[in-house]
Backbone as JSON, one array per atom type, in Angstrom:
{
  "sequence": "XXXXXXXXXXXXXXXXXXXXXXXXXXXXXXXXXXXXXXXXXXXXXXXXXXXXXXXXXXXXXXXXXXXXXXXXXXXXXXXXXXXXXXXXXXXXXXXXXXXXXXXXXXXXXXXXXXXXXXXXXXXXXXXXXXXXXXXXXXXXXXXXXXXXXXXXXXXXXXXXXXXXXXXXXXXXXXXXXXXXXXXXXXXXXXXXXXXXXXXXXXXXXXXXXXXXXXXXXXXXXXXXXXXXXXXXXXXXXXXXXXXXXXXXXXXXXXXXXXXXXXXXXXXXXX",
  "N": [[74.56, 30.02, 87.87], [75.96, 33.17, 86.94], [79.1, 33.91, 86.71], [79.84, 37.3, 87.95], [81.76, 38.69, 89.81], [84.36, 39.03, 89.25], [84.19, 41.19, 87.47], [84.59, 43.35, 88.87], [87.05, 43.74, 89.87], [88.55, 44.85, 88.72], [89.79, 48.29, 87.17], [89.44, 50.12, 84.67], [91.32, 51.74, 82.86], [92.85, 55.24, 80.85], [94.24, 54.36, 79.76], [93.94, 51.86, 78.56], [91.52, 52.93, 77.78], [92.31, 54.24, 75.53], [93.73, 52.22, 73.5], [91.53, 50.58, 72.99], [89.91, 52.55, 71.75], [92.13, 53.55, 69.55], [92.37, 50.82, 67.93], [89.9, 50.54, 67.34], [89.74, 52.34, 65.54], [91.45, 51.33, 63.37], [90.3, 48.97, 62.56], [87.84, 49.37, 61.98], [86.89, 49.28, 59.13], [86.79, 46.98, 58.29], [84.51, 44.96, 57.53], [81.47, 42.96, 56.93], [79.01, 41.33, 55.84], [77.47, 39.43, 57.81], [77.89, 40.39, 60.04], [78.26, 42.71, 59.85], [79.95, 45.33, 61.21], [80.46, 44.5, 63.22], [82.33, 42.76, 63.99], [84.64, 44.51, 64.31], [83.58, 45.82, 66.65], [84.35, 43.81, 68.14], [87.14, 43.16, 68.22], [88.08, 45.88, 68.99], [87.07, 46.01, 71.54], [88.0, 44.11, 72.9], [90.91, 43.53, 74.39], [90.16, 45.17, 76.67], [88.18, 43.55, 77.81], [88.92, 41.14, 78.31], [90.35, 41.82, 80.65], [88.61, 42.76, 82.09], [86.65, 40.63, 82.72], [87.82, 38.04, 84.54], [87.62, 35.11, 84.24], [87.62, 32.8, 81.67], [84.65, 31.43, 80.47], [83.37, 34.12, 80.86], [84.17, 36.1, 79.83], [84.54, 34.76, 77.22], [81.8, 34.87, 76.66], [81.09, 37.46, 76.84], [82.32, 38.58, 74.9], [81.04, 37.08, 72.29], [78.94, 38.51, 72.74], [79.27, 41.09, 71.59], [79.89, 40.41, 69.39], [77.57, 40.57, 68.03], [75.35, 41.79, 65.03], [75.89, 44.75, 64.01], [76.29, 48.26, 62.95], [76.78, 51.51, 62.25], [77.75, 55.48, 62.29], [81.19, 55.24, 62.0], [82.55, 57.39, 63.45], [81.14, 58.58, 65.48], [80.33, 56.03, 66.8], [82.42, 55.45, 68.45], [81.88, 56.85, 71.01], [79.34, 55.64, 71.9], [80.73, 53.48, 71.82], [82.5, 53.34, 74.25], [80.59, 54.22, 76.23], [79.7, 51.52, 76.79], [82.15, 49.93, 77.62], [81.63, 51.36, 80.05], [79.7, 50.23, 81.0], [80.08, 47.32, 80.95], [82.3, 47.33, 83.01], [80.76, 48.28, 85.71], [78.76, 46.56, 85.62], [78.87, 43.73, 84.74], [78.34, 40.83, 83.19], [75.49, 41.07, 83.57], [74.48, 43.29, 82.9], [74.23, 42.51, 79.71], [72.19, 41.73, 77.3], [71.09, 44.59, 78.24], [73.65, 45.68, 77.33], [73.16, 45.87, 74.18], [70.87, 46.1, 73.22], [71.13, 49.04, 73.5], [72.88, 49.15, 72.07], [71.76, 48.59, 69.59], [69.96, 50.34, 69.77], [70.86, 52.93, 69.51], [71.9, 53.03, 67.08], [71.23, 53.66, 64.73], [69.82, 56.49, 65.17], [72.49, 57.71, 65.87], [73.65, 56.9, 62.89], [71.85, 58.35, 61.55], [72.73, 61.32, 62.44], [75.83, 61.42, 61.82], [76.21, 60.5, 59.43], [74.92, 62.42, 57.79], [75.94, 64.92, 58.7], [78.26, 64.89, 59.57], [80.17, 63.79, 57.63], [78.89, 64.57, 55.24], [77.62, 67.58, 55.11], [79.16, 69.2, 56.85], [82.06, 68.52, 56.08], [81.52, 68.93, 53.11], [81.22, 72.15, 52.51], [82.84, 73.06, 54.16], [84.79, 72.12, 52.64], [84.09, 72.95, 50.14], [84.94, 76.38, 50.57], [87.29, 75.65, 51.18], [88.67, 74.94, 48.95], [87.99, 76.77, 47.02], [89.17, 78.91, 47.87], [91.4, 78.41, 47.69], [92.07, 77.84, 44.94], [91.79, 80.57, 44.25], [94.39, 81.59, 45.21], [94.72, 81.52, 47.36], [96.61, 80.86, 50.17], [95.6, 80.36, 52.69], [93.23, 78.69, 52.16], [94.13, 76.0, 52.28], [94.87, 75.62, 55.15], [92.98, 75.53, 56.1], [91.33, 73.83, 55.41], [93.4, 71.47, 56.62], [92.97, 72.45, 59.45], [90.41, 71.52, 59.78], [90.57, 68.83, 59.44], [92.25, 68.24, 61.35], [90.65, 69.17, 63.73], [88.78, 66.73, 63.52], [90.19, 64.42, 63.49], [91.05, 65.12, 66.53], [88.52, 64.87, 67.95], [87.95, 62.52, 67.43], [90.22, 60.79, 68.59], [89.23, 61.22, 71.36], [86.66, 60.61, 71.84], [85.88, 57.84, 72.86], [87.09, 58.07, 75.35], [85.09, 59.96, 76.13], [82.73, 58.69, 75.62], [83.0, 56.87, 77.87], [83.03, 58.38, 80.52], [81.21, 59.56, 80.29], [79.42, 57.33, 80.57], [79.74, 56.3, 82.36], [78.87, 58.05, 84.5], [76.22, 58.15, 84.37], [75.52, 55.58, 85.2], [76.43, 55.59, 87.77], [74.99, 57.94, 88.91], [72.05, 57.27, 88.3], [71.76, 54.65, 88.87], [69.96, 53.45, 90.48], [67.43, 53.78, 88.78], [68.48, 52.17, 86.27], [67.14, 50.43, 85.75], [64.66, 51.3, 84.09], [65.98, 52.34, 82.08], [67.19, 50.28, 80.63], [64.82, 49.45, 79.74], [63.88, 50.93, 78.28], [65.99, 51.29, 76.13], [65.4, 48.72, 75.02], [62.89, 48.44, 74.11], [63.21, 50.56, 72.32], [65.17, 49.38, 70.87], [64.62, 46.98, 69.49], [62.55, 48.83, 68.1], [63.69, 50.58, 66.28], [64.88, 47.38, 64.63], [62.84, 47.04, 63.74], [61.94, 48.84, 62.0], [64.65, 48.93, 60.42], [63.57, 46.58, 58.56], [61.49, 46.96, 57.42], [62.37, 49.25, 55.6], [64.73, 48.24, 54.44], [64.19, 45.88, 53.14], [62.99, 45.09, 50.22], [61.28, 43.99, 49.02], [58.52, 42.72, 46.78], [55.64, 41.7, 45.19], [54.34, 40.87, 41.7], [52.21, 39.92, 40.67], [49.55, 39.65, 39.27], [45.72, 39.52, 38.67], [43.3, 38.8, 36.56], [40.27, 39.07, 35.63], [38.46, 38.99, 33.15], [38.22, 41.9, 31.66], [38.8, 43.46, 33.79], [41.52, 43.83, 36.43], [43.32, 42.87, 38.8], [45.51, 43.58, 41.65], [48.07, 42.25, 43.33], [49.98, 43.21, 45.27], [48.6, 45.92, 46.71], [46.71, 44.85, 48.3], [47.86, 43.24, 50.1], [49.15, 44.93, 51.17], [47.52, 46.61, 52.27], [46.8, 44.95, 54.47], [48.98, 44.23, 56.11], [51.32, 46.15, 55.71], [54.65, 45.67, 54.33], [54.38, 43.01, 54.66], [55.54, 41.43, 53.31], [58.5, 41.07, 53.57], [58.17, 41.51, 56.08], [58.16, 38.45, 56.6], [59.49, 36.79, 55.11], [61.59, 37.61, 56.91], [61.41, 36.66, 59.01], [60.95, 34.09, 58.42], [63.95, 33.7, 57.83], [64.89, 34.1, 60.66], [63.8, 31.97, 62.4], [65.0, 29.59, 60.52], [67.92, 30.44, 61.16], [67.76, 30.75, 64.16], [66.11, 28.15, 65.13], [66.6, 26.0, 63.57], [69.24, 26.12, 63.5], [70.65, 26.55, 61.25], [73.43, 27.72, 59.61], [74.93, 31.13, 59.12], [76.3, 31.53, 56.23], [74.86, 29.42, 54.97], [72.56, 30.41, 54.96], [72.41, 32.52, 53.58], [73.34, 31.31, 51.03], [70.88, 30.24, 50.3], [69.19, 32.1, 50.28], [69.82, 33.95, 48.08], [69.03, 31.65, 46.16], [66.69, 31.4, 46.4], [65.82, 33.71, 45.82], [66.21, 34.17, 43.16], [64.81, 32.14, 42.28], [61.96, 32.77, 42.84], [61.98, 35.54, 41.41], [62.58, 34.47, 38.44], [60.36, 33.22, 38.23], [58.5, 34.96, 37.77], [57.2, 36.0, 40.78], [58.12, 37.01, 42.85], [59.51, 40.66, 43.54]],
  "CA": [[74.52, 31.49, 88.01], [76.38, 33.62, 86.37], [80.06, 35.15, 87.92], [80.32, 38.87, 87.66], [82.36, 39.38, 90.34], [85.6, 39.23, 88.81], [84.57, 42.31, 86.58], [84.61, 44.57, 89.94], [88.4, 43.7, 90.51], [89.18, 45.83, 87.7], [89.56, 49.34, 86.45], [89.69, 50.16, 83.53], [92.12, 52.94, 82.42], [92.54, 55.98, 80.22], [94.94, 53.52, 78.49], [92.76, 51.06, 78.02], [90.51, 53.35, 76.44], [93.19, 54.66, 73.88], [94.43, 51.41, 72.55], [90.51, 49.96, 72.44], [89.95, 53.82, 70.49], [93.26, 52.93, 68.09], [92.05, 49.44, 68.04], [88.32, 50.62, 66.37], [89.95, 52.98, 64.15], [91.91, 50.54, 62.38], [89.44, 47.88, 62.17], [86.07, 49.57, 61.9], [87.09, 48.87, 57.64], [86.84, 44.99, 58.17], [83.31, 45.01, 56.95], [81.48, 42.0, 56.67], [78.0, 41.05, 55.38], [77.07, 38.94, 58.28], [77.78, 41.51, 61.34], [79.06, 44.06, 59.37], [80.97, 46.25, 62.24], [80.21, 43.46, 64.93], [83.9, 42.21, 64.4], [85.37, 45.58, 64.7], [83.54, 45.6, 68.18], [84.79, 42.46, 69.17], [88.48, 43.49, 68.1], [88.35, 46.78, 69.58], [87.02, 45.92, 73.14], [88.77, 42.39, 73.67], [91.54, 43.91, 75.04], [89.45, 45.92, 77.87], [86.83, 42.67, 78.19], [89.95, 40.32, 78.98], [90.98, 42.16, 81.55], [87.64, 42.97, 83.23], [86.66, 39.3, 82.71], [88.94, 36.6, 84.69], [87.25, 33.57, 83.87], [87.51, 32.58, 79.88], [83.31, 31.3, 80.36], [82.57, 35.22, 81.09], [85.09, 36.6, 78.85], [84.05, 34.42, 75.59], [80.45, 35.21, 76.81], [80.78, 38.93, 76.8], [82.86, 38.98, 73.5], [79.87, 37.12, 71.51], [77.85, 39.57, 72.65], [79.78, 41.92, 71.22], [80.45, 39.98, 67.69], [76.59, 40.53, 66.93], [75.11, 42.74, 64.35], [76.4, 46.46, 64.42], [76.61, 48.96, 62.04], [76.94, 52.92, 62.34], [78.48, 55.87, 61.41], [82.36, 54.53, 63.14], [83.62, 58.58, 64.66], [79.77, 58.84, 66.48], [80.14, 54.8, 67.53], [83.52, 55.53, 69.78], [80.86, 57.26, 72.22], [78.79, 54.33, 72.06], [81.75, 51.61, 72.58], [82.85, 54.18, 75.29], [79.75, 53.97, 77.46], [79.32, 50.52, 76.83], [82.46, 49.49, 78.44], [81.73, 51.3, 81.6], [78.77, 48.99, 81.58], [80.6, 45.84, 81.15], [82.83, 47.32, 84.29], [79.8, 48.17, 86.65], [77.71, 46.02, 86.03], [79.44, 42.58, 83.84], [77.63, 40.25, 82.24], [74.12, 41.14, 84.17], [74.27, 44.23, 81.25], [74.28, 41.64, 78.38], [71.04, 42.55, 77.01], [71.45, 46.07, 78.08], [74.22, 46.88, 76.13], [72.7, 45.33, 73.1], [69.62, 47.05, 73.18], [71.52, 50.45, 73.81], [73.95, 49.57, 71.23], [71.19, 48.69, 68.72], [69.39, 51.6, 69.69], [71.75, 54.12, 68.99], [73.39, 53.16, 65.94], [69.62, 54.55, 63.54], [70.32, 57.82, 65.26], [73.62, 58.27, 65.06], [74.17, 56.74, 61.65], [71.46, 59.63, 60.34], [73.13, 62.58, 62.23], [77.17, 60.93, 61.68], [76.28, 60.65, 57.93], [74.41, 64.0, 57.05], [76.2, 66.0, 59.6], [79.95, 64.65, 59.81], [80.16, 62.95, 56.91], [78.31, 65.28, 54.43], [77.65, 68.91, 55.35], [80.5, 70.14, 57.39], [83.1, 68.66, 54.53], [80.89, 69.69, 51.67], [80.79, 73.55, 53.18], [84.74, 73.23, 54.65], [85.6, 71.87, 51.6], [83.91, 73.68, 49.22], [85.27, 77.28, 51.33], [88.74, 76.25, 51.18], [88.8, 74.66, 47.33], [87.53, 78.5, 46.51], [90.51, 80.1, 48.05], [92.53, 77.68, 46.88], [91.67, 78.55, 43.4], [92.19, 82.29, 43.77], [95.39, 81.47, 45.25], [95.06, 81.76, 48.89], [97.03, 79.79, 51.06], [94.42, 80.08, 53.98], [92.55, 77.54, 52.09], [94.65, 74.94, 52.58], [95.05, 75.78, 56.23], [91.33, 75.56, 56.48], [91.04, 72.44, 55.33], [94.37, 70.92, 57.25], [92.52, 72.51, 60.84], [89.26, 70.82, 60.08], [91.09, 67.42, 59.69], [93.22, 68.29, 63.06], [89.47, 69.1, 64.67], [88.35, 65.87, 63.27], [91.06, 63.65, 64.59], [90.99, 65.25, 67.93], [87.2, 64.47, 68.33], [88.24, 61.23, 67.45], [91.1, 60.44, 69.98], [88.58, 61.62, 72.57], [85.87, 60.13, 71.69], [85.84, 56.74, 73.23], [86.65, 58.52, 76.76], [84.03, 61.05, 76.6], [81.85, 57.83, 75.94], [83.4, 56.32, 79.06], [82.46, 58.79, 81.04], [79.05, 59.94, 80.8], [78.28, 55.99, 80.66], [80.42, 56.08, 84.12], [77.94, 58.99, 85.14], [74.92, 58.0, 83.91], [75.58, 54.34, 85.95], [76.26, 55.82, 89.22], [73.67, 58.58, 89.58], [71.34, 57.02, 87.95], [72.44, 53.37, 89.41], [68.36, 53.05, 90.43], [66.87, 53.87, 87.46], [68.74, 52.06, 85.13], [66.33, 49.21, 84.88], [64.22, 52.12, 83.14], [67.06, 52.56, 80.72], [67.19, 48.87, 79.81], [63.34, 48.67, 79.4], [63.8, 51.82, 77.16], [66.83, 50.88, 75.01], [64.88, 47.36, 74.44], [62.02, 49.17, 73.23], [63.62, 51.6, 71.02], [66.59, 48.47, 69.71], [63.35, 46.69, 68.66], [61.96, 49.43, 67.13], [64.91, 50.26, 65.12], [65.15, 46.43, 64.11], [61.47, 46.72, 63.02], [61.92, 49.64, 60.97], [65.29, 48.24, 58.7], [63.02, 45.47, 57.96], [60.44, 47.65, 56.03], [63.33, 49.73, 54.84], [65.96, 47.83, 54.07], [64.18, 45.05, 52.52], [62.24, 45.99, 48.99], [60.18, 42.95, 48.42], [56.77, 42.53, 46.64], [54.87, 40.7, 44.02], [53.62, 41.96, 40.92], [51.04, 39.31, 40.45], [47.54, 40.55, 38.85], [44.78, 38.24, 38.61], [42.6, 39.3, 35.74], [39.01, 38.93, 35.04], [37.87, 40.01, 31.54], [39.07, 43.32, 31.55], [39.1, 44.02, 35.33], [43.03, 43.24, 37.07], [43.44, 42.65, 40.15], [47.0, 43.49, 42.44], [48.11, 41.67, 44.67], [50.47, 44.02, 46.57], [48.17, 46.99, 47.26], [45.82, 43.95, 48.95], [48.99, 42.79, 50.88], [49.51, 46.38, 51.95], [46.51, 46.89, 53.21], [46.25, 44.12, 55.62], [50.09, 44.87, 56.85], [52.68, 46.96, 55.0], [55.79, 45.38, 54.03], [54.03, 41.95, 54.99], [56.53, 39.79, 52.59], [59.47, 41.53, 53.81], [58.6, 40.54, 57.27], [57.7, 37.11, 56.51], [61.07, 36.49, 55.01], [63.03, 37.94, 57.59], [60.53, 35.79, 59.92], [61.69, 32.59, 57.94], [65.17, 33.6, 58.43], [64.97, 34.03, 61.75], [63.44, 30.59, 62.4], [66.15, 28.95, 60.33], [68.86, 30.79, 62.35], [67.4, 30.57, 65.81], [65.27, 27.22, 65.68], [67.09, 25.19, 62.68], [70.75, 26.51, 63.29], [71.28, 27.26, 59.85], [74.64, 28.68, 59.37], [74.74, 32.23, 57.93], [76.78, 31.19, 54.93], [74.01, 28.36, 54.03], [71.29, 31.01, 54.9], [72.63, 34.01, 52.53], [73.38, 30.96, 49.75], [69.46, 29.71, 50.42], [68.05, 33.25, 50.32], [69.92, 33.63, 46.96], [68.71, 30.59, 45.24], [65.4, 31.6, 46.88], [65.47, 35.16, 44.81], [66.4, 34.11, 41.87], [63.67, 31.27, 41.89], [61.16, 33.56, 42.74], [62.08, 36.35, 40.48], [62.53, 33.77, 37.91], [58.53, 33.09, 37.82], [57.55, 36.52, 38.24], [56.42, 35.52, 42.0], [58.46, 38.03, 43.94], [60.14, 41.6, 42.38]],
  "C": [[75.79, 32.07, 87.43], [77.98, 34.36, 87.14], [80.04, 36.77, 87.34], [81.13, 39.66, 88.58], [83.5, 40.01, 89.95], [85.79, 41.04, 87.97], [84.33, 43.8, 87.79], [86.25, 44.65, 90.33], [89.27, 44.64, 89.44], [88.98, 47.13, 87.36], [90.31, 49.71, 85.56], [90.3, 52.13, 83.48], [92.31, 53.57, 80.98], [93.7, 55.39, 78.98], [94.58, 52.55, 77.64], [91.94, 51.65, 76.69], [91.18, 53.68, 75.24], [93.69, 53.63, 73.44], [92.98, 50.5, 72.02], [90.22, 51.02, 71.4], [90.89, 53.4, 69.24], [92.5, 51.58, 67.59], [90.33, 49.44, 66.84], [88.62, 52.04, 65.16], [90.61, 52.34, 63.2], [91.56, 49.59, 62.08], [88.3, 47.99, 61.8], [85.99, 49.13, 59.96], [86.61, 47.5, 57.78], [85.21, 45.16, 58.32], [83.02, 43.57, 56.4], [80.06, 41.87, 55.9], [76.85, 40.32, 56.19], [76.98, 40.25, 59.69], [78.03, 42.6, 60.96], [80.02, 44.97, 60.48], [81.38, 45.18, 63.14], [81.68, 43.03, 65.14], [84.83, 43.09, 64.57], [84.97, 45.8, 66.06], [84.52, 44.64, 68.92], [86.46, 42.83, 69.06], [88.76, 44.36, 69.0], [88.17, 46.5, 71.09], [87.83, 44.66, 73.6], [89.77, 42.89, 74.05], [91.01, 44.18, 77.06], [88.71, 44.41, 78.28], [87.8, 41.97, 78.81], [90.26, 40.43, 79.97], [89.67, 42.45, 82.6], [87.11, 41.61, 83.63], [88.01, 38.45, 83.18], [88.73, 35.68, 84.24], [86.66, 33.7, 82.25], [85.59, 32.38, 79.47], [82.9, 33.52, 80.26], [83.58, 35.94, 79.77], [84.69, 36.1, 77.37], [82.05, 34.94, 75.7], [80.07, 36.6, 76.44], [81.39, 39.45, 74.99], [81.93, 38.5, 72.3], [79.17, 37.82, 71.93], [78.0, 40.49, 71.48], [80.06, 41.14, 69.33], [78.81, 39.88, 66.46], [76.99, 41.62, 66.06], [75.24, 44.28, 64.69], [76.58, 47.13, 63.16], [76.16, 50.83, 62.25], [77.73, 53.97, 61.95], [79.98, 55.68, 62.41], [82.8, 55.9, 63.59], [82.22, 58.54, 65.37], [79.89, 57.38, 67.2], [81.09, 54.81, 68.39], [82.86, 55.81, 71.04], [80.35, 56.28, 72.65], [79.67, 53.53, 72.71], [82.35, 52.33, 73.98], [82.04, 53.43, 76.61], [79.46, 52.32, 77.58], [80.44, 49.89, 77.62], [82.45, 49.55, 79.9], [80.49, 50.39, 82.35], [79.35, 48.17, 82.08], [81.27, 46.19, 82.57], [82.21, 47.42, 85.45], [79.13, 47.01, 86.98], [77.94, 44.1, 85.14], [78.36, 42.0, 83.17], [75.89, 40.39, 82.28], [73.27, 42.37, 82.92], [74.02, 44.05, 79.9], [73.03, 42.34, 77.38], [70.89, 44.27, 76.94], [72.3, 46.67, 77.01], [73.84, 46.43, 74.64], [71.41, 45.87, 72.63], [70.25, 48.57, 73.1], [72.17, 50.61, 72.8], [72.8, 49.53, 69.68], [70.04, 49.84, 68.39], [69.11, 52.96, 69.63], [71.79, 54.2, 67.79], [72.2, 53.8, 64.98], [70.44, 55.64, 64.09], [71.49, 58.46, 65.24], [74.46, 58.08, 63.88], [73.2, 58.11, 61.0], [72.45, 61.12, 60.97], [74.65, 62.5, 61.88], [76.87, 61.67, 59.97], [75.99, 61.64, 56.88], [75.04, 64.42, 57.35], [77.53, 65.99, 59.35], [80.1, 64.49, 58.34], [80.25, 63.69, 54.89], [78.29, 66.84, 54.47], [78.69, 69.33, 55.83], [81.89, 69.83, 56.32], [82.85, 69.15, 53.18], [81.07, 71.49, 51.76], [82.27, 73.68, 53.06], [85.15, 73.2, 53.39], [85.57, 72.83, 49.98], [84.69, 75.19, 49.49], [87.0, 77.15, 51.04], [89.22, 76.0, 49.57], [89.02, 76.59, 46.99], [88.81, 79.12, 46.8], [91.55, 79.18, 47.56], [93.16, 78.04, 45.45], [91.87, 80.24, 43.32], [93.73, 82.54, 44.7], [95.72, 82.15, 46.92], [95.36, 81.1, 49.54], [96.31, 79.26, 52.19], [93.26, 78.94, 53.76], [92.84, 76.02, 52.42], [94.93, 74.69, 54.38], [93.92, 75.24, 56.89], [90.98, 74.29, 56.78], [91.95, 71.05, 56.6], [93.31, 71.3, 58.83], [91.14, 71.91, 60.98], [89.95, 69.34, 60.04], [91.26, 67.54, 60.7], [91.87, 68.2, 63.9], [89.17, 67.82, 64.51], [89.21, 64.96, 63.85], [91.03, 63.82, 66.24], [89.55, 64.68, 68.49], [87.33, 62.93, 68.13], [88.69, 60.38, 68.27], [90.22, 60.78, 71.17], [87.18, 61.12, 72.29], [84.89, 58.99, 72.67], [85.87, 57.4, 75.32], [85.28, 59.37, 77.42], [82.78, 59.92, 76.61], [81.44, 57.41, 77.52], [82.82, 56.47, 80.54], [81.43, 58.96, 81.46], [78.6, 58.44, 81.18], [78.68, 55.43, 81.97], [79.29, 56.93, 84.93], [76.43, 58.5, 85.29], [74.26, 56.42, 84.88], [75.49, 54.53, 87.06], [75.48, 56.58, 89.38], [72.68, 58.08, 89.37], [70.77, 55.58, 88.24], [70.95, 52.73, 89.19], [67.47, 52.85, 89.55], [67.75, 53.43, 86.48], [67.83, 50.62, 84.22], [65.22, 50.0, 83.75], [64.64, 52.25, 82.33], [67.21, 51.61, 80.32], [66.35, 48.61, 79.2], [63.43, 49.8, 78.55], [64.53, 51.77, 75.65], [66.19, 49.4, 74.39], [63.48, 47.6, 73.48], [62.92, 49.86, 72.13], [64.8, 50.32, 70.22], [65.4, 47.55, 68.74], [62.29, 47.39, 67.97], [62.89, 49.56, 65.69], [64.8, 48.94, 64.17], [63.82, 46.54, 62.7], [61.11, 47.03, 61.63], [62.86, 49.27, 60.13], [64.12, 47.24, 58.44], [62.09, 45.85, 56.67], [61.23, 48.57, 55.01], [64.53, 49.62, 53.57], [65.68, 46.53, 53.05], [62.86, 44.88, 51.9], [61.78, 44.5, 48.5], [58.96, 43.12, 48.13], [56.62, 41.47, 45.37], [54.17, 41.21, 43.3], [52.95, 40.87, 39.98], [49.82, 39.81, 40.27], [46.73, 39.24, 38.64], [43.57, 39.43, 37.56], [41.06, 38.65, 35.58], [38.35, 39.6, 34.26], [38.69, 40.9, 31.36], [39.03, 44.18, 32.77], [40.75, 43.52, 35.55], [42.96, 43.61, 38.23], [44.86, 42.33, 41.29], [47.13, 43.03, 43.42], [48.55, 42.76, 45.74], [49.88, 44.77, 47.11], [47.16, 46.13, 48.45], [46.55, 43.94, 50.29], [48.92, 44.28, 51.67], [48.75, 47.07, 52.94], [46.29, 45.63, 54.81], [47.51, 44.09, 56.33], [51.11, 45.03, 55.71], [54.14, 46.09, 55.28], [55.62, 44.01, 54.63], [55.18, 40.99, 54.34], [57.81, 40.5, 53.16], [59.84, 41.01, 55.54], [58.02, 38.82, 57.32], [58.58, 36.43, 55.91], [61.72, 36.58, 55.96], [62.15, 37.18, 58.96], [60.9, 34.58, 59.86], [62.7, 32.56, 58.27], [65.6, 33.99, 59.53], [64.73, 33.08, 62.59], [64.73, 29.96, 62.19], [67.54, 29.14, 61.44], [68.68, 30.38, 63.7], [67.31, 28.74, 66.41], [66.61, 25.88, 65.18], [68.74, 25.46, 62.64], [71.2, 26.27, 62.58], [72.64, 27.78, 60.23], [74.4, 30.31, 58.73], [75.15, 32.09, 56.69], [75.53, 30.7, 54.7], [73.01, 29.42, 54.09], [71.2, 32.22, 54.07], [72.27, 32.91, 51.38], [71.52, 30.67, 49.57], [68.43, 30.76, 49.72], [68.35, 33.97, 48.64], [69.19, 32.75, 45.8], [66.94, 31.02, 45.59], [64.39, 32.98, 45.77], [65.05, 34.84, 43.79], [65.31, 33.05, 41.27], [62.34, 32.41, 41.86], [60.69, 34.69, 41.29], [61.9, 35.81, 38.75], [61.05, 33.44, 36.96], [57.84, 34.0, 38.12], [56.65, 36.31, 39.45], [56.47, 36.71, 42.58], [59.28, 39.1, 42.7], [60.37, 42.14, 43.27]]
}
């Protein structure tokens, strides 16, 4: 059985949260190919996890959690890593799943409104607004621009607490109902997953089978009997390998390589 007591002997402080906050602003860059963010998690909270965790078994346990797959837009994910530690402090390792589902079932929605919203529109607008006065020689443009940075930093530094919070709130009133919120974030982290799969990965086959002067496609066949069928039937294989065959990720990127290029090779897959 599992200990989780140890992570009740702790609280976690508003210091905590500002050096795990510093901690994911200067690492969320370290970009990988395998977890992509996942090691900026694991950087940023190991501080806080150490300390809520006594025993090294619960402590390395909770930090692979944290070293999966992640990716979002990084000023909207401080919220996220916010509420997620007041999990780990309520409720320790019994949350495992939970916050993994919650965290994978965020990051779709706030990578589309981070990336249009933050990202795109409010600097395209700001920026364009103060350029303009810039150019006709108004100093207020530059001001403009300097107080939307200052807003932007501040939402930043506060970020990670305001996470903290609500996911402190949301734990205790809600304490009863949060097995609802597990069985909801597990739904929606597996929807998410479902959807990169058809998204994110542009496989088909542009195989015809001819008779006389009829041709005959494969993919629209394929499509019909399930959409983006080779896409999940790859990422089906490499999920096997990984899970069953404990493949490495290195050997399973070089595999899926040599795999392309064979394919592509004999006009199989495109």
């Amino acid at each position: 059985m599992q200990n989780n007591i140890s992570n009740e002997q702790y609280k976690v402080t508003k210091k905590d949260l500002r050096k795990a906050n510093y901690r994911w602003l200067m690492s969320v860059c370290t970009f990988n190919y395998q977890s992509q963010q996942g090691a900026s998690v694991a950087y940023a909270l190991s501080p806080i996890l150490r300390k809520i965790y006594k025993k090294d078994e619960d402590y390395i346990e909770s930090l692979n959690n944290h070293f999966q797959y992640y990716n979002t837009q990084p000023w909207l994910a401080a919220i996220i890593l916010g509420a997620v530690v007041a999990m780990e402090e309520k409720q320790g390792l019994r949350a495992k799943d939970a916050i993994q589902d919650f965290k994978v079932g965020t990051m779709g929605p706030l990578a589309g409104i981070g990336d249009s919203l933050l990202m795109t529109m409010i600097p395209t607008i700001m920026g364009s607004i103060a350029a303009y006065m810039a150019l006709e020689g108004n100093p207020v443009g530059t001001l403009l621009w300097l107080a939307l940075i200052l807003v932007i930093f501040f939402f930043r530094m506060r970020a990670f607490e305001f996470g903290y919070k609500q996911g402190t709130k949301i734990i205790t009133e809600y304490g009863e109902k949060i097995t609802y919120l597990t069985e909801a974030a597990s739904v929606l982290g597996l929807t998410v997953v479902g959807s990169l799969i058809a998204s994110v990965i542009n496989v088909a086959t542009p195989i015809k089978f001819k008779f006389g002067e009829v041709a005959m496609e494969i993919q629209p066949m394929l499509d019909k009997i399930l959409p983006a069928l080779i896409p999940v039937a790859i990422t089906g294989l490499a999920y096997y390998l990984l899970s069953k065959k404990k493949v490495s990720m290195t050997i399973l990127i070089l595999l899926v390589i040599i795999f392309s290029m064979i394919m592509a090779g004999f006009g199989i897959l495109a």
